[in-house]
N, C-alpha and C positions, 0 to 999 in steps of 0.2 A: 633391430628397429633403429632408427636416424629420422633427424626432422631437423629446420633451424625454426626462427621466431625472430621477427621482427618487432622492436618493443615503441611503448608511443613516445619513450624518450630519442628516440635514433636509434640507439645500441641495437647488438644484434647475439644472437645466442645459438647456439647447435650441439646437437646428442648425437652418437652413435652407441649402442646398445648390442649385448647380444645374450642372449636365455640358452639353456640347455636343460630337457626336460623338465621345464615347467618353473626352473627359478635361474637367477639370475649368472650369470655368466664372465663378461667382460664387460667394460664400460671405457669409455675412452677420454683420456681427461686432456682435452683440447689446446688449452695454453701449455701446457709442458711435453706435449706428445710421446704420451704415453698412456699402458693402459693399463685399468687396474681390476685385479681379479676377486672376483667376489668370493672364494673358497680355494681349497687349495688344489683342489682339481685343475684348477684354472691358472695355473701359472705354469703350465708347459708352455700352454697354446700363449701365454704372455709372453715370455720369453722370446720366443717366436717372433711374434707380433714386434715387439721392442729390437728387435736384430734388423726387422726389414724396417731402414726407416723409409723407404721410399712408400709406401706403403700405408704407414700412418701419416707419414707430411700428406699423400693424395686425398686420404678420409677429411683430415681438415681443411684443405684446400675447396675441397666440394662444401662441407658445412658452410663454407666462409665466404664462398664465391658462388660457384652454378646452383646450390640451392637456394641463396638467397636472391638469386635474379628469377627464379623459374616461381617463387612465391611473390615477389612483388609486381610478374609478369597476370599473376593468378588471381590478387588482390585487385588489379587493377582488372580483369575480364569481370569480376564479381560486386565489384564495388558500386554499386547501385540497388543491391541485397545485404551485402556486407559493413558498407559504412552507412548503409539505411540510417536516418536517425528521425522519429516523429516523437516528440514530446508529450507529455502527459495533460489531459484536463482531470480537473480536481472540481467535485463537488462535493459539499459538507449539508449533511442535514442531522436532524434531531427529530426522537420520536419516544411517546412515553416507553417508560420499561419495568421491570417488574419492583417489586416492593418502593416503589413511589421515587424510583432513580428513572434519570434518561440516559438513551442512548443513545451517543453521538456517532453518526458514519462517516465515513469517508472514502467517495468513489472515483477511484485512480482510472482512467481510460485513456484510450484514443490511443496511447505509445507503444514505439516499438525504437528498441531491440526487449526480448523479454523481463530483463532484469532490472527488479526496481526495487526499493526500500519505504515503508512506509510505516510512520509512526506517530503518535501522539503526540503534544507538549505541553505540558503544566506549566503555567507561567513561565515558558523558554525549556523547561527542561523536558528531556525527552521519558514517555514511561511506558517502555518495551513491556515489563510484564504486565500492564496492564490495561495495554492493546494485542486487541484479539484482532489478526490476521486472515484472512479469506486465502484463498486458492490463486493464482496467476491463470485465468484462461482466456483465450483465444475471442476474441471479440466478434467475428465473421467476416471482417474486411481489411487482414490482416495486420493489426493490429493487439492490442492484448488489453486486458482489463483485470481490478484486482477490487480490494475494500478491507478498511480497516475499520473496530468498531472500539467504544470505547462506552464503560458504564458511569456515569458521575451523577450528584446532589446537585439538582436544579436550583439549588436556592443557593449554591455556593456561589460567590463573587470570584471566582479563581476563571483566568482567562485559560483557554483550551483552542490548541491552533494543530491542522495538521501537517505534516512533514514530511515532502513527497522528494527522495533520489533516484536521479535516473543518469545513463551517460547523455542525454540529449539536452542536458541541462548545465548551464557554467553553474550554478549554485541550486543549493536545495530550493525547493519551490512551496510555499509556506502558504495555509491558506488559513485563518483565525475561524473559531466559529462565532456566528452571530445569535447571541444569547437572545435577544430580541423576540425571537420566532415562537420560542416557548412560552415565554413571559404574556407573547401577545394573546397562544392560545389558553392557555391557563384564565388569563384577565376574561376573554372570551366566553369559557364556559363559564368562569364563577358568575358571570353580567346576566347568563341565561338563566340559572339558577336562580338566581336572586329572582329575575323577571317573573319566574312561574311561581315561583313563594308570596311575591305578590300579588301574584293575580287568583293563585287559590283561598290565600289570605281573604280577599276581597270579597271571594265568592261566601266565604262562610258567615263571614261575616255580616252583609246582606241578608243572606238565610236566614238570620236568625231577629234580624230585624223587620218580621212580621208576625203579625195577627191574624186568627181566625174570628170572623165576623159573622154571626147567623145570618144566612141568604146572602152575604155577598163573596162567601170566601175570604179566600186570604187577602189582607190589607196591609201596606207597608206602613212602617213606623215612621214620621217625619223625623227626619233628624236635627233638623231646625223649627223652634217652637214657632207656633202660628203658620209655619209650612203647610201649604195642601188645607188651609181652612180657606172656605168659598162663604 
């Protein structure tokens, strides 16, 4: 087995390998040309090896030269798949949760290459164990998507942001959540609540502010004296 690798600093790097029966064999250690034997079986065929030098100078000649034209001939037929870069959109929401917590989401999409990082932040700091992580899949238009979820006290004043890494990105991509949203719905139903407590309030209340009258029925009680007198 042989391969080189081009790195994103420039440098450049190459293996030559060799297995026998299923483990390791010879290994070629490139800057000093030479190779080295992984057991002792292996050092005949080293020996060997280290006598021809013309032989080992050609193994790294190749790593160092025609392999690495023939991969940056390959990067560049591919590089329209390979240097692909679509960055990520980030939506944050909040939704109630169980024993009177919320939980906050965070829905990673639209990016591609697959590999991304995302995580929570309690006031700047990040809290891996307690964000829960979704699955990386495939979006349908090739692209990927992901979701992180996070349980906390609505009533806490602590800021919560989430923290999305990708290579398509110079820096992390940071999106805070807006406490707002909950607060509104909360305010919301407690205002509804209220409203129907006063208006069943009202009704009983009423109900109970009348009289039965022989032959005329039920009669309301004025609630202002002299009221309803003709």
């Amino acid at each position: 087995m042989y391969g080189c690798e081009l790195r994103g600093d420039g440098s450049k790097g190459g293996f030559s390998q060799y297995a026998y029966d299923g483990r390791d064999f010879l290994s070629l250690d490139k800057d000093q040309e030479t190779w080295v034997a992984s057991d002792a079986g292996a050092q005949v065929t080293k020996r060997k090896w280290d006598a021809e030098r013309s032989f080992t100078q050609g193994r790294r000649a190749y790593l160092e030269g025609t392999c690495i034209e023939w991969l940056g001939k390959y990067l560049e037929y591919g590089k329209e798949t390979l240097q692909r870069r679509e960055p990520p959109r980030v939506h944050v929401s909040d939704r109630p949760s169980r024993d009177g917590l919320t939980t906050l989401s965070c829905r990673v999409h639209s990016f591609y290459p697959r590999n991304v990082a995302v995580v929570w932040l309690k006031k700047g700091v990040a809290m891996p164990q307690e964000t829960n992580r979704g699955d990386v899949v495939p979006s349908g238009d090739g692209t990927y998507q992901t979701r992180a979820t996070i349980d906390i006290d609505p009533s806490s004043e602590t800021d919560y942001t989430c923290c999305v890494e990708h290579p398509s990105l110079a820096e992390d991509l940071r999106v805070p959540w807006g406490k707002s949203n909950v607060m509104l719905i909360v305010g919301v139903v407690i205002g509804v609540l209220v409203l129907v407590a006063a208006v069943v309030g009202a009704v009983l209340f009423l109900s109970k502010c009348r009289v039965s009258v022989p032959g005329r029925g039920d009669v309301p009680i004025p609630l202002v004296p002299g009221l309803g007198e003709r």
